[in-house]
C-alpha positions as CSV (number, residue, x, y, z in Angstrom):
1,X,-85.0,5.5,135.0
2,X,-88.2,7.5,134.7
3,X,-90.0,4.2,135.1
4,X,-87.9,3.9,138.5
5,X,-89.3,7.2,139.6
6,X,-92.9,6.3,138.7
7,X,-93.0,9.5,136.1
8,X,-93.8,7.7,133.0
9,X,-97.4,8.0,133.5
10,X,-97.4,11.9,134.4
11,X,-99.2,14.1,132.0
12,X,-97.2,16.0,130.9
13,X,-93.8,14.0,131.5
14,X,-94.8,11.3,129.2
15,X,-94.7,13.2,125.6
16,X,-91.7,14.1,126.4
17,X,-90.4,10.5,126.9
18,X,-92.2,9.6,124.0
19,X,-90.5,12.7,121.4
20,X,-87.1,11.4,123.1
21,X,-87.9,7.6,121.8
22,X,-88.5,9.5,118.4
23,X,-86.1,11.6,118.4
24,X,-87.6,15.0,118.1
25,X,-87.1,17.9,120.1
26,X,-88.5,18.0,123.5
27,X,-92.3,19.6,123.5
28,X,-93.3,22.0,126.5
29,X,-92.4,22.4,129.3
30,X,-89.4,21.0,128.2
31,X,-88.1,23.7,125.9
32,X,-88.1,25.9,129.5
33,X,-86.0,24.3,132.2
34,X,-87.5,26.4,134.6
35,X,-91.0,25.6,133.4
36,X,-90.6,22.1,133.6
37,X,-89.2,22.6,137.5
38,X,-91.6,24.6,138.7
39,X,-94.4,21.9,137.3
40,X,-92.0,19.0,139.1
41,X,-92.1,20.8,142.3
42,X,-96.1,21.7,142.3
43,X,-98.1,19.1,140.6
44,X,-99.6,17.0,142.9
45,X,-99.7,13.9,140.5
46,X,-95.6,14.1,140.3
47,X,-95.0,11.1,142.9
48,X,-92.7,12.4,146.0
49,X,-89.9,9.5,146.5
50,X,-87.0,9.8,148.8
51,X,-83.7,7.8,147.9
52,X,-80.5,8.2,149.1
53,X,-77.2,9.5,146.7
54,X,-75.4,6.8,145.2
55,X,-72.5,7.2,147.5
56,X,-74.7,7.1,150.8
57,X,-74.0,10.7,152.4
58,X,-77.0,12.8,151.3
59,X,-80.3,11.3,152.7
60,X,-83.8,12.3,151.7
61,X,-82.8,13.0,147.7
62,X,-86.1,13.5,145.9
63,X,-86.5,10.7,143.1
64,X,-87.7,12.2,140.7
65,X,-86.1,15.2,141.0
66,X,-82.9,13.2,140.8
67,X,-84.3,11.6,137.6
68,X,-85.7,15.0,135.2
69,X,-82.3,16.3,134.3
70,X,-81.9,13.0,132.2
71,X,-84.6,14.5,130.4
72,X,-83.1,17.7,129.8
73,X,-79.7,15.3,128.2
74,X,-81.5,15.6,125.1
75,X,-80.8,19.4,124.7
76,X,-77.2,18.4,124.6
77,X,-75.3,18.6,121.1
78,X,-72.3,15.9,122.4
79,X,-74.1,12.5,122.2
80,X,-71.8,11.1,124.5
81,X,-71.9,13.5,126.7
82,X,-75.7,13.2,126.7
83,X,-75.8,10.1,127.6
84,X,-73.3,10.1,130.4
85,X,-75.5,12.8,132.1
86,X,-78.4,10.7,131.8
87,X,-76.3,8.0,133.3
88,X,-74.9,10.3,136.1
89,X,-79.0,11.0,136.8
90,X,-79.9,7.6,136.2
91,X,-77.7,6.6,139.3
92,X,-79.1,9.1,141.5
93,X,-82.6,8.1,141.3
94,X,-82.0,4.3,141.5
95,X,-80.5,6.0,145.1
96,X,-78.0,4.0,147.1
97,X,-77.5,0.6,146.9
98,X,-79.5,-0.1,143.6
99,X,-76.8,1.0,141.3
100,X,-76.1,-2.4,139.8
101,X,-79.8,-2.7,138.7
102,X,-79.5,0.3,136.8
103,X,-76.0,-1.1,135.3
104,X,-77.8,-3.7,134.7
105,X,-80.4,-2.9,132.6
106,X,-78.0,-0.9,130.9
107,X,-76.0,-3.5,129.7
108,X,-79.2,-5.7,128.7
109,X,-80.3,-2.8,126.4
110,X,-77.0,-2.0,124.8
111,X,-75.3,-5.5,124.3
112,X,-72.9,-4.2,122.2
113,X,-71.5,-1.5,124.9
114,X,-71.1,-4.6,128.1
């Protein structure tokens, strides 16, 4: 999903992704939610993506602001409640209409869950 909303390659997005992978806590500006916001909403190297909600009533969503709070999963203690609020972001930035893709690749990456 961050690869949906192009944020893989931002600066200081991407060692987060990668402690995530790894499993250790989230590095700055990660261990401030504002922090991290503020940067989302300022940095001119953050792509600006419009999609529209899953459900196809709120236009003009921002992609990527849609896709951070997957991020912020990781600070949750209930693993399965972590990953259904990644989920739950993931489908907001695929936007409207692209669901399935996302379902998708989720069933191609956990075999065992599909």
């Amino acid at each position: 999903m961050q690869a949906e909303a192009r944020l893989t390659d931002v600066e200081w997005i991407a060692p987060a992704l990668a402690a995530m992978d790894r499993g250790e806590a989230l590095p700055p500006p990660f261990d401030d939610d504002r922090q991290a916001w503020d940067l989302l909403r300022t940095d001119d190297r953050v792509p600006q993506t419009s999609v529209t909600s899953p459900d196809g009533t709120l236009d003009n969503c921002l992609q990527q602001a849609m896709a951070l709070p997957a991020i912020f999963s990781e600070h949750e203690e209930d693993p399965l409640r972590a990953a259904l609020d990644a989920v739950w972001s993931a489908a907001f930035a695929f936007g409207h209409g692209r669901t399935h893709i996302l379902f998708a690749e989720l069933r191609q990456a956990f075999p065992v869950v599909a």
